[in-house]
N, CA, C and O atoms as a MOPAC input file, in Angstrom:
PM7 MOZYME 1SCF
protein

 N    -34.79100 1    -1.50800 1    25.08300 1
 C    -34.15900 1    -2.37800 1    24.11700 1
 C    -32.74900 1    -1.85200 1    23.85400 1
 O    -32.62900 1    -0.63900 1    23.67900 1
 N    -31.87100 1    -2.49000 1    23.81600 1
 C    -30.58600 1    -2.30500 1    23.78100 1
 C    -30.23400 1    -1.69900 1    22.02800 1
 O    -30.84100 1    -1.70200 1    20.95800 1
 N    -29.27300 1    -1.35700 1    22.39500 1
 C    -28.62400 1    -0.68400 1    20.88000 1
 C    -28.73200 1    -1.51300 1    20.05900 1
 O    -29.50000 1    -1.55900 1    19.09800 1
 N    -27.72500 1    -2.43200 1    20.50000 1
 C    -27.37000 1    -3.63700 1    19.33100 1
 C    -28.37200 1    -4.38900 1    18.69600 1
 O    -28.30100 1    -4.75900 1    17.52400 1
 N    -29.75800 1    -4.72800 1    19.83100 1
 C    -30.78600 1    -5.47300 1    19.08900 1
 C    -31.37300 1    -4.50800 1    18.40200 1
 O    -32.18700 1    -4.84000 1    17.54100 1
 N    -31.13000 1    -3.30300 1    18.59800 1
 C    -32.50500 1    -2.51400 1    17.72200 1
 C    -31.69900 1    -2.67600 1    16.06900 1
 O    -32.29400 1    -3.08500 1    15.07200 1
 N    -30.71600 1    -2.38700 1    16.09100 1
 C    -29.80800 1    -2.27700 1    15.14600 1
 C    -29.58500 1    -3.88300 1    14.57400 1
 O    -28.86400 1    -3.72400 1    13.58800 1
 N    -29.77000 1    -4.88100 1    14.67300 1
 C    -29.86300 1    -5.77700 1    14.07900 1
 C    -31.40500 1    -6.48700 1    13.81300 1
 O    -31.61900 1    -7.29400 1    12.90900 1
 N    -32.02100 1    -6.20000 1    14.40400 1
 C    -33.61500 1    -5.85700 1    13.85100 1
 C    -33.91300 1    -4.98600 1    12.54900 1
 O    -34.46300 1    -5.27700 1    11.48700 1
 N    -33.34800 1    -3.82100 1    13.02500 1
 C    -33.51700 1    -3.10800 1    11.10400 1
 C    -32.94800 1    -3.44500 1    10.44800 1
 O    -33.21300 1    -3.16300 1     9.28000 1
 N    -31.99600 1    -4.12200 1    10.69100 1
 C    -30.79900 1    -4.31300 1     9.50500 1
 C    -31.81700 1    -6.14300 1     9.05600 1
 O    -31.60500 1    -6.67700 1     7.96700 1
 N    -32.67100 1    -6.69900 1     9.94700 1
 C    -33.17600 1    -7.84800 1     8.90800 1
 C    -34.55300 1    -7.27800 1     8.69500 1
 O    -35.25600 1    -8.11100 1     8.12400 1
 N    -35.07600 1    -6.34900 1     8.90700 1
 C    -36.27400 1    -5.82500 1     8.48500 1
 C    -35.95300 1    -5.04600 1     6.79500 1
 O    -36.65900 1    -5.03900 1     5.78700 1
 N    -34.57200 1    -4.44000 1     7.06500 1
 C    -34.43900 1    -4.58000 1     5.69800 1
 C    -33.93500 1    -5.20100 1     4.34100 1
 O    -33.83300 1    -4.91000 1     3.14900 1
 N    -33.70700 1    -6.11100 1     5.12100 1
 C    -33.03600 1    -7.30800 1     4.04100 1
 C    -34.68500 1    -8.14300 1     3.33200 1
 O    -35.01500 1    -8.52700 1     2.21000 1
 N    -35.26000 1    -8.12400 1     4.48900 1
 C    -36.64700 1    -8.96200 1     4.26300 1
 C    -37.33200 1    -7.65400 1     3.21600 1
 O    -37.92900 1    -8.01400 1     2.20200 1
 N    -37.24100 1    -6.53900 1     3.44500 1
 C    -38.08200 1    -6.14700 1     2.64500 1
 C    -37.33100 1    -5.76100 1     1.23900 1
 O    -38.10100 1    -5.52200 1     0.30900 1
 N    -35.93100 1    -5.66900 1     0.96200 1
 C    -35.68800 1    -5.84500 1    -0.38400 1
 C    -35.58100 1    -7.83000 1    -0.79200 1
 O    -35.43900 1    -8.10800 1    -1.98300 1
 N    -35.60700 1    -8.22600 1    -0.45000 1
 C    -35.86100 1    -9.77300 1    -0.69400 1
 C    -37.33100 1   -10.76900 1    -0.78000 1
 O    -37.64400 1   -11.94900 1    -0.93800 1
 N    -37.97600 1    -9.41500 1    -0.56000 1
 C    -39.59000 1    -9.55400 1    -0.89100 1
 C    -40.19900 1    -9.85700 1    -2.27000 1
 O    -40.71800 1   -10.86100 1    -2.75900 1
 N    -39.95000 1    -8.65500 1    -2.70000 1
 C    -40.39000 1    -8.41800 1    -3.98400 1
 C    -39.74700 1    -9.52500 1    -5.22200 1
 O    -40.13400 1    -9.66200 1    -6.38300 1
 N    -38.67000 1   -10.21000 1    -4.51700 1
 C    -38.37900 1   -11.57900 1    -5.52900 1
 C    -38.87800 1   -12.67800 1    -5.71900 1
 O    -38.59300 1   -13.39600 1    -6.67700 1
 N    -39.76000 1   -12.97800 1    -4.75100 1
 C    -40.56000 1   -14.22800 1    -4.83700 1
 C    -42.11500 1   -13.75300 1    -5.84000 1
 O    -42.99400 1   -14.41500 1    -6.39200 1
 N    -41.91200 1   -12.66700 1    -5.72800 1
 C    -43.06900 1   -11.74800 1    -6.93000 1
 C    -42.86300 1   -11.89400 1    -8.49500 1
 O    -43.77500 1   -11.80400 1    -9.31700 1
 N    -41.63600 1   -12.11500 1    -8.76100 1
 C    -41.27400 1   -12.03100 1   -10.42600 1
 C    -41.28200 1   -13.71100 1   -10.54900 1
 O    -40.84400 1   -14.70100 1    -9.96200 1
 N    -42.37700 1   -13.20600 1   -12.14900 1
 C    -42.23600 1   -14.77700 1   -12.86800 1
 C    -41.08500 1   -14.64600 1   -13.55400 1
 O    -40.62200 1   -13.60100 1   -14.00900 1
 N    -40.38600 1   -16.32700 1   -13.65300 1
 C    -39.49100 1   -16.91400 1   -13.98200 1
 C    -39.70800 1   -16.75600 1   -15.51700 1
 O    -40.66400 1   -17.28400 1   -16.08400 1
 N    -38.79300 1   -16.02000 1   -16.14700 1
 C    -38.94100 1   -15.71400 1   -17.91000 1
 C    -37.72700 1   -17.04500 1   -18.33400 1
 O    -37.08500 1   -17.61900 1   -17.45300 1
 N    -37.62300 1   -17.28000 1   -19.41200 1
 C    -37.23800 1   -18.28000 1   -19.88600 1
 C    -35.32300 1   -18.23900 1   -20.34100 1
 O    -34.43500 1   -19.09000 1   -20.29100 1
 N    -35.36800 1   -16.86100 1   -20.74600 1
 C    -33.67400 1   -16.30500 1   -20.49600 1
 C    -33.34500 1   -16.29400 1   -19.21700 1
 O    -32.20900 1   -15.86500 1   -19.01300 1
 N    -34.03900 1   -16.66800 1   -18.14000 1
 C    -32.99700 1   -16.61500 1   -17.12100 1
 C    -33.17900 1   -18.48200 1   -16.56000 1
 O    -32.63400 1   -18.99000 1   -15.58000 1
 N    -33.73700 1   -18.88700 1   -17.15800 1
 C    -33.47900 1   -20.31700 1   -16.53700 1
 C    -33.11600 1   -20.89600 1   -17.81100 1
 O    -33.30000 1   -22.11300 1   -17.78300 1
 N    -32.49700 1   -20.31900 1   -19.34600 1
 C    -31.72100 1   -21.22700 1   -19.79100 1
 C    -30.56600 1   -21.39400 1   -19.74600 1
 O    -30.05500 1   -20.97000 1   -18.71000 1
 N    -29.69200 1   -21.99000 1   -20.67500 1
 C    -28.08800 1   -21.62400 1   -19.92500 1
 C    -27.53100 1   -20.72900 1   -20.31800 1
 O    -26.62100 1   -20.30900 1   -19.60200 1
 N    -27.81700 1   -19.99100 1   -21.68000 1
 C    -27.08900 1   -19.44000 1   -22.00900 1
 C    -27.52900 1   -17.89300 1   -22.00900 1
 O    -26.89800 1   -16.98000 1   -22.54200 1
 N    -28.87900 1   -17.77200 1   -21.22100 1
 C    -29.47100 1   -16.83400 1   -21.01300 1
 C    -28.78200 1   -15.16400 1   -20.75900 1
 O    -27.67800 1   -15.10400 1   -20.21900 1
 N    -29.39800 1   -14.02200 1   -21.11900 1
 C    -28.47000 1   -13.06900 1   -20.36200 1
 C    -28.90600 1   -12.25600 1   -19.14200 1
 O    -28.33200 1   -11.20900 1   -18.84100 1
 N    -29.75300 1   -12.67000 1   -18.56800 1
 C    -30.41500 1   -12.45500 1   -17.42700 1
 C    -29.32000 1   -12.86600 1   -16.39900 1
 O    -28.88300 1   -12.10900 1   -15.53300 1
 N    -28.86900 1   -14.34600 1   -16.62500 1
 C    -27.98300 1   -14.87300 1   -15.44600 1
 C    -26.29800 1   -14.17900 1   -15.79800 1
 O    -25.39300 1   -13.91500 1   -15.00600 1
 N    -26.35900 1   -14.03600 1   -17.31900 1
 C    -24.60900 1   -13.80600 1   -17.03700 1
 C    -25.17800 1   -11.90700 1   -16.32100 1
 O    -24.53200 1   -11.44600 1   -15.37900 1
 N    -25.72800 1   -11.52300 1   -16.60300 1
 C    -26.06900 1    -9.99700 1   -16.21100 1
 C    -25.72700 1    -9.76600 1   -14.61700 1
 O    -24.95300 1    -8.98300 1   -14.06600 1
 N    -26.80200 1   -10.96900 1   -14.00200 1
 C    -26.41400 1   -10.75700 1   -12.51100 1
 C    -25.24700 1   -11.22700 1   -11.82000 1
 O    -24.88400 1   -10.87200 1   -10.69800 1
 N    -24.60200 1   -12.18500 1   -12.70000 1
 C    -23.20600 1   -12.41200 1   -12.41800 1
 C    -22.22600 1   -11.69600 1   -12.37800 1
 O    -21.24700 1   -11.84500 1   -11.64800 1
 N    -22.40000 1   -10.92600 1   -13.10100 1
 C    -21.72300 1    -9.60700 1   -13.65800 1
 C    -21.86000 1    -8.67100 1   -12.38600 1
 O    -20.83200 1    -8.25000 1   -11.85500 1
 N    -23.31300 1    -8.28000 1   -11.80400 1
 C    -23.52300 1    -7.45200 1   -10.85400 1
 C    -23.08500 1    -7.98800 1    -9.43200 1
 O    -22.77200 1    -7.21000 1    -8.53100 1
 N    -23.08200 1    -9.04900 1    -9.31500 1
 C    -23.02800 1    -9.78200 1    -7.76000 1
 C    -20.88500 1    -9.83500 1    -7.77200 1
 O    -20.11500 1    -9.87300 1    -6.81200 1
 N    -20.59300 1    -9.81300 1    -9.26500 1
 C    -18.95500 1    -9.46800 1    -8.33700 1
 C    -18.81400 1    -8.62100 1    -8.71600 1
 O    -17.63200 1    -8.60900 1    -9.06200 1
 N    -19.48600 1    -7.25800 1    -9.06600 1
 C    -18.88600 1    -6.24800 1    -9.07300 1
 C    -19.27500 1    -5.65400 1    -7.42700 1
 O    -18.54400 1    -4.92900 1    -6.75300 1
 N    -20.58400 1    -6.17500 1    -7.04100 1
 C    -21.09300 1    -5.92600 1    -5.30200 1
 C    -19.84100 1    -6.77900 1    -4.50700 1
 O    -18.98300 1    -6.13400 1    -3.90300 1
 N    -19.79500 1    -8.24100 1    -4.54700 1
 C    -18.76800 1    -8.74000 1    -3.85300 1
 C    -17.25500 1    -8.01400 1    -4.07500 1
 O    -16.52900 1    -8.11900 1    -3.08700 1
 N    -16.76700 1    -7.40600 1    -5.04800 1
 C    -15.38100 1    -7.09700 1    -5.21200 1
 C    -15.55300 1    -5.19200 1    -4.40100 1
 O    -14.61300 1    -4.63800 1    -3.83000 1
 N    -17.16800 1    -4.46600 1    -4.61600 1
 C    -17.01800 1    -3.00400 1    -3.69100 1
 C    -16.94600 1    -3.33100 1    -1.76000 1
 O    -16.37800 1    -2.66100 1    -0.89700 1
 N    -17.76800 1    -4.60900 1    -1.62200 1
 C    -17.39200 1    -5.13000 1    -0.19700 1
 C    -16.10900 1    -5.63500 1     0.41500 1
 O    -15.49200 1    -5.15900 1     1.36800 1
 N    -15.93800 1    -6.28500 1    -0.03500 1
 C    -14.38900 1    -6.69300 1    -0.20200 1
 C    -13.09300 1    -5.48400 1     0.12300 1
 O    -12.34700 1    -5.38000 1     1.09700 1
 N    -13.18000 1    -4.82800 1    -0.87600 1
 C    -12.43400 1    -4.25100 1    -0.88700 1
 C    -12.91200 1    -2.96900 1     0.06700 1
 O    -12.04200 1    -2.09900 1     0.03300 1
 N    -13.91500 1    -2.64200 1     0.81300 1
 C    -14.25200 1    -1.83300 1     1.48100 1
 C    -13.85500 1    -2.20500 1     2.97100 1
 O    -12.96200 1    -1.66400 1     3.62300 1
 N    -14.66400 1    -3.20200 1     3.37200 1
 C    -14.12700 1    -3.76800 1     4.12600 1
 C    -12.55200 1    -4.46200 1     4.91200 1
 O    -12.26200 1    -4.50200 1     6.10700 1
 N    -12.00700 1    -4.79400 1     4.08200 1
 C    -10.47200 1    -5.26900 1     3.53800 1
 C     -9.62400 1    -3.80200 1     3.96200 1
 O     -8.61800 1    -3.82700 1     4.67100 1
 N    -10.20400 1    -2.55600 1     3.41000 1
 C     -9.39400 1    -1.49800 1     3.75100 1
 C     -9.74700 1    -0.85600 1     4.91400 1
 O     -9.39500 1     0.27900 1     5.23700 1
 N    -10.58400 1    -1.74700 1     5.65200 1
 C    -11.33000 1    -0.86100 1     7.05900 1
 C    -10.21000 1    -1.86300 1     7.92200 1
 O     -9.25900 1    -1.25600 1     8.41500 1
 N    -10.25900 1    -3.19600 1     8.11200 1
 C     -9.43100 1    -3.97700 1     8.54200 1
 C     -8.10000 1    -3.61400 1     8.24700 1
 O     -7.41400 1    -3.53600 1     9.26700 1
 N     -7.43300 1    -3.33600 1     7.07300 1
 C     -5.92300 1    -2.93000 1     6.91400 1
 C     -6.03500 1    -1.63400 1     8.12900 1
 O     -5.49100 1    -1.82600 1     9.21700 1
 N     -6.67100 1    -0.50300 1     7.89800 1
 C     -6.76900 1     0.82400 1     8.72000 1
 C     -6.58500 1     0.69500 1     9.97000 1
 O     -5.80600 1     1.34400 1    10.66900 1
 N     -7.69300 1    -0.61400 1    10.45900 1
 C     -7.62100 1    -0.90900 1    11.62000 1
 C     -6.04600 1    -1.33300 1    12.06500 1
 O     -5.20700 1    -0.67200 1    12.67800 1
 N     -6.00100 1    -2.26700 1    11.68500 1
 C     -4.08700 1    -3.03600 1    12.47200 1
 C     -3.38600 1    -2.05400 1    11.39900 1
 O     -2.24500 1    -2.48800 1    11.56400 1
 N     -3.29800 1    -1.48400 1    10.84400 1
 C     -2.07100 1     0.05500 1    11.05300 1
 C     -2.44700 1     1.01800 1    12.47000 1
 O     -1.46800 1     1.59500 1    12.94500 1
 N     -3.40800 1     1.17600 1    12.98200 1
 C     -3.51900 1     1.85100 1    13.39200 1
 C     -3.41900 1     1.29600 1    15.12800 1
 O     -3.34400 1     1.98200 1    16.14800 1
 N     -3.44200 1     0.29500 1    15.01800 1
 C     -2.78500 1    -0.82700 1    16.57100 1
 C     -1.41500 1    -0.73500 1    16.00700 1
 O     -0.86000 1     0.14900 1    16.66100 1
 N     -0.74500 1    -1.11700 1    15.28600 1
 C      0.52500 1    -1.08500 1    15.18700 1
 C      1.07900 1    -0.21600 1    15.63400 1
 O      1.43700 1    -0.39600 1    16.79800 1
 N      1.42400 1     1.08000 1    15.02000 1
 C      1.50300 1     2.15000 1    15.31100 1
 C      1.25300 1     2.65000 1    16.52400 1
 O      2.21900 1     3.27900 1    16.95300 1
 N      0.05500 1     2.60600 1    17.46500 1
 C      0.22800 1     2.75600 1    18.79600 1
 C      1.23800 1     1.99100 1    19.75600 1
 O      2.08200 1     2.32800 1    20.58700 1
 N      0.70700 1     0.71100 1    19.20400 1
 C      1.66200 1    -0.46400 1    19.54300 1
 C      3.34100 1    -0.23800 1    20.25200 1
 O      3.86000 1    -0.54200 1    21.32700 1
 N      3.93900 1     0.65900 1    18.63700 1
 C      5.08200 1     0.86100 1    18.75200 1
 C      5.11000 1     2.58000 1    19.50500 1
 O      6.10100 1     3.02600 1    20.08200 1
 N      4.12000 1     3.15700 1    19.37200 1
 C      4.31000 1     4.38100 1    20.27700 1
 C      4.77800 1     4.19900 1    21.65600 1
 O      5.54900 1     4.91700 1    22.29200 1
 N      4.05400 1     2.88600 1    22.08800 1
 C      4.05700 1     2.72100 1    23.37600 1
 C      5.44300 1     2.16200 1    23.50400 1
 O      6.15900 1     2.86700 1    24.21600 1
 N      5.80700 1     1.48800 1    23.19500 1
 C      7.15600 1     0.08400 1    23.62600 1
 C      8.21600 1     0.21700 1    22.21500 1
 O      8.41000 1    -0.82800 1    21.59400 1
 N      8.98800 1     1.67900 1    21.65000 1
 C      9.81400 1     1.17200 1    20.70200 1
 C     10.54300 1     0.40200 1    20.47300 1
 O     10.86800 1     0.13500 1    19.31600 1
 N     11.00200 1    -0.16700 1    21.47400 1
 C     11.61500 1    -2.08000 1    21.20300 1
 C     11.02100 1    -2.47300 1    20.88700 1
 O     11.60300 1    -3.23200 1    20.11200 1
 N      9.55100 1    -2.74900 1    20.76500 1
 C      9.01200 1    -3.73800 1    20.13300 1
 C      9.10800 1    -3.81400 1    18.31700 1
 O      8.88800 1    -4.73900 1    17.53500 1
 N      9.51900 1    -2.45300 1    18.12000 1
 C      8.95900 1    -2.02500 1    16.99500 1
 C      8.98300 1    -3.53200 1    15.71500 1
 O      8.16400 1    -4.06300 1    14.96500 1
 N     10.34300 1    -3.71100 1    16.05300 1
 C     10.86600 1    -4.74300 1    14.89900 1
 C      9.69800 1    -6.33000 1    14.84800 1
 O      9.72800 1    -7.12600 1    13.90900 1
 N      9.06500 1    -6.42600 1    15.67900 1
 C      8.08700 1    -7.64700 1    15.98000 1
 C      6.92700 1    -7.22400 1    15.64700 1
 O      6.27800 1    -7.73200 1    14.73300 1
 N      6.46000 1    -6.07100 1    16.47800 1
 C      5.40600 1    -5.77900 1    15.47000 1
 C      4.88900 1    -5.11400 1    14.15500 1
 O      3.83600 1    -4.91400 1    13.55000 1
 N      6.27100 1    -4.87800 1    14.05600 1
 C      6.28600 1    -4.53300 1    12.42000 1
 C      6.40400 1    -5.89700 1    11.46000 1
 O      6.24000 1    -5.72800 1    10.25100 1
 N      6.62500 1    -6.96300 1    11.85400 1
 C      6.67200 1    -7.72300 1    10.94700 1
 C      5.50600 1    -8.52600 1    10.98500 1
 O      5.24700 1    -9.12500 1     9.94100 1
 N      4.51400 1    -8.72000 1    12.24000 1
 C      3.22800 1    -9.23400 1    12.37300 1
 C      2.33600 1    -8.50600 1    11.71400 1
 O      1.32100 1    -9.09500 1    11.34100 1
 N      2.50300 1    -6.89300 1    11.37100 1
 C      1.84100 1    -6.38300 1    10.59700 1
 C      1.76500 1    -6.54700 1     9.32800 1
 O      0.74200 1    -6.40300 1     8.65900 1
 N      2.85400 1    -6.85900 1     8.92400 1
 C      3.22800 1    -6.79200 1     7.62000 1
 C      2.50800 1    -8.28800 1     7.02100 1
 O      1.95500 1    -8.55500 1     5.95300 1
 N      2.71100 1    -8.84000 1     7.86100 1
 C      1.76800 1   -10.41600 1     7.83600 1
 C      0.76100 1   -10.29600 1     7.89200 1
 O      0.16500 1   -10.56700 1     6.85000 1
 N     -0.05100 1    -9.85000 1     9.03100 1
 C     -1.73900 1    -9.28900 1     8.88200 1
 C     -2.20800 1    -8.51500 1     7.53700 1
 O     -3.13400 1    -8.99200 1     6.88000 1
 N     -1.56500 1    -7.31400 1     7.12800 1
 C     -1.77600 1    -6.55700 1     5.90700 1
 C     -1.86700 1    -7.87700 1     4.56400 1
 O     -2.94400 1    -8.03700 1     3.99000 1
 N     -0.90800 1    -8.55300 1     4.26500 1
 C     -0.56700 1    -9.65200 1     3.50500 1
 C     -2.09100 1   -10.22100 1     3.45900 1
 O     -2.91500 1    -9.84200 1     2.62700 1
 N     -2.29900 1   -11.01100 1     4.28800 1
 C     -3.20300 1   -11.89500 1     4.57200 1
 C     -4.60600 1   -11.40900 1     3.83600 1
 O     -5.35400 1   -11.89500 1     2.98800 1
 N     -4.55600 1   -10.06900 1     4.69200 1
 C     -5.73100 1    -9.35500 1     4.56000 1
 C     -5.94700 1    -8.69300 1     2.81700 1
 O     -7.08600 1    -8.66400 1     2.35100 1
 N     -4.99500 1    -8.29900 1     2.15500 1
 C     -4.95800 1    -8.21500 1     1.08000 1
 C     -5.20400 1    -9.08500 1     0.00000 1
 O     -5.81800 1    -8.76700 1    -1.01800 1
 N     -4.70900 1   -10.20000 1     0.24200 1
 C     -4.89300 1   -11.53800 1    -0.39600 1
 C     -6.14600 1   -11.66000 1    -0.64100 1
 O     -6.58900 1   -11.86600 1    -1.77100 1
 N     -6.91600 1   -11.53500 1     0.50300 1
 C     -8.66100 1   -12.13200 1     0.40000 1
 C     -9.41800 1   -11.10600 1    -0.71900 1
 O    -10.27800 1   -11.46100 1    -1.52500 1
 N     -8.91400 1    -9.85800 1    -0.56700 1
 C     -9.21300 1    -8.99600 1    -2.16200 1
 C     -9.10900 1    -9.33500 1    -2.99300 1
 O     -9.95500 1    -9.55300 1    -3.85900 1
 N     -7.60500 1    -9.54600 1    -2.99000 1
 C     -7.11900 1   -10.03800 1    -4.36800 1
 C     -8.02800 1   -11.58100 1    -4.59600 1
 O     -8.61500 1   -11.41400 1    -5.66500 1
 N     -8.29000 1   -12.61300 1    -4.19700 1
 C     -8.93900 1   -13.44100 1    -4.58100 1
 C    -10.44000 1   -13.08600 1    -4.60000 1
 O    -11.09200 1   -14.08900 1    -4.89300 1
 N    -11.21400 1   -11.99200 1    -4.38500 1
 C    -12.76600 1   -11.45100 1    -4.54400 1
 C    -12.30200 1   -10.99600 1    -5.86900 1
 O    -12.81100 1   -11.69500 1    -6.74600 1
 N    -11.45600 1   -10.00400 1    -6.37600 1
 C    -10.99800 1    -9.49800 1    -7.70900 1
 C    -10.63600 1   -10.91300 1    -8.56300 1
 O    -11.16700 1   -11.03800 1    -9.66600 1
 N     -9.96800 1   -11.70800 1    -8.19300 1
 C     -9.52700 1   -12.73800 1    -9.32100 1
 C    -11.20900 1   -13.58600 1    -9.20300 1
 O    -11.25400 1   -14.15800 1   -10.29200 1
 N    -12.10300 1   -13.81800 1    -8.70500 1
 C    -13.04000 1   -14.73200 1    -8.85300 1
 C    -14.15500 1   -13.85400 1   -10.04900 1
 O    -14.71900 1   -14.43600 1   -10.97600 1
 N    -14.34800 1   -11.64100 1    -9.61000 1
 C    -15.03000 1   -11.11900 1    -9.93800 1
 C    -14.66400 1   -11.45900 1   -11.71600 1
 O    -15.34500 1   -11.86900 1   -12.65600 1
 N    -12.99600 1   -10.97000 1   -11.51800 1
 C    -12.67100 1   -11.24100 1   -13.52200 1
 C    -12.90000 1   -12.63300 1   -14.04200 1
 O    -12.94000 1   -12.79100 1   -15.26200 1
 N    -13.06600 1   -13.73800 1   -13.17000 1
 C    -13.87100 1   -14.99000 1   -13.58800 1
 C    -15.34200 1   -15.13200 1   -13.84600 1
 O    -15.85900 1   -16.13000 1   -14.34900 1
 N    -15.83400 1   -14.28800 1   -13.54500 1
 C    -17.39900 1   -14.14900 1   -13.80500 1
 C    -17.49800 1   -12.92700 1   -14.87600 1
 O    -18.39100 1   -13.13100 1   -15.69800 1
 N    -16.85100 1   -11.80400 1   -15.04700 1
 C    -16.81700 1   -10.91500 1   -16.15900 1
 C    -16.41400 1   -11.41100 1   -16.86400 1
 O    -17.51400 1   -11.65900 1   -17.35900 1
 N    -15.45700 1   -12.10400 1   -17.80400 1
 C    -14.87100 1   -12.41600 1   -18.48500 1
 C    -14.89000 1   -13.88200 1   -19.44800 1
 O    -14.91100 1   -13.96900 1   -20.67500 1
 N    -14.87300 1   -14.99800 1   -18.40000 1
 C    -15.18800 1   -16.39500 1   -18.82800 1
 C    -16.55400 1   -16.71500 1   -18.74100 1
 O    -16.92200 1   -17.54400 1   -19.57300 1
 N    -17.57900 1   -16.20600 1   -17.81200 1
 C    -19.12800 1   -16.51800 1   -17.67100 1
 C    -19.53200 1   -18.26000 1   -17.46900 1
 O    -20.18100 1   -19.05500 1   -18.14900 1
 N    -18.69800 1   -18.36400 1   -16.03400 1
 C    -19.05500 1   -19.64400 1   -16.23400 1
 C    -20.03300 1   -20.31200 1   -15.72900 1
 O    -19.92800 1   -21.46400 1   -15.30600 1
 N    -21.22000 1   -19.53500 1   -15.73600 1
 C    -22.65300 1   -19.86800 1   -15.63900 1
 C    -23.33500 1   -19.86100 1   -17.13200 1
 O    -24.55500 1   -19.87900 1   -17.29400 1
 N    -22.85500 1   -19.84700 1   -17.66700 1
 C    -23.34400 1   -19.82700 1   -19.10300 1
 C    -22.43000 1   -18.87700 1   -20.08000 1
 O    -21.34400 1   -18.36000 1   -19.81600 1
 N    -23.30500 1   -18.79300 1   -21.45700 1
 C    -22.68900 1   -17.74900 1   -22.38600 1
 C    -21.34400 1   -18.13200 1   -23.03100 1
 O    -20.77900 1   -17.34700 1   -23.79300 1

């Protein structure tokens, strides 16, 4: 069996087994009303998880194209001026998508617009 399938086999063997135990909990009545704090709670937790991915990720991708760039221009210093500015565009881009995981997370901390 190849690397990759074994490695994406555990990786849904363990999703299935923390996603198990949820079809196990009865439905209490604070979390299916609106103004419940069960739901603003996990709202709270799911962008503070979406804004540590994000931004984890986001800085693995920036790392990455600095680190093509930079060879980039090791290799061909004429180029430097072109691919310094495609970088600077990639970084941009790539930053942005943080910054909008952070501006959605302080929309769910703050305004609760699932309730509350």
């Amino acid at each position: 069996m190849s690397r990759r399938l074994l490695t994406v086999l555990m990786m849904t063997m363990t999703a299935v087994m923390f996603v198990t135990p949820l079809h196990a909990q009865n439905v209490s009545a604070a979390a299916t009303s609106p103004g419940g704090t069960e739901l603003i709670k996990w709202s709270i937790i799911t962008a503070g998880f979406a804004l540590a991915v994000a931004a984890a990720f986001g800085a693995l991708g920036q790392s990455r194209g600095l680190a093509a760039a930079v060879e980039g221009i090791a290799r061909n210093p004429s180029a430097a001026g072109e691919i310094r500015g495609n970088l600077i565009l990639g970084l941009v881009l790539i930053e942005s998508l943080v910054i909008y995981v952070l501006l959605i997370s302080l929309i769910l901390f703050f305004v609760k617009p699932f309730g509350g």
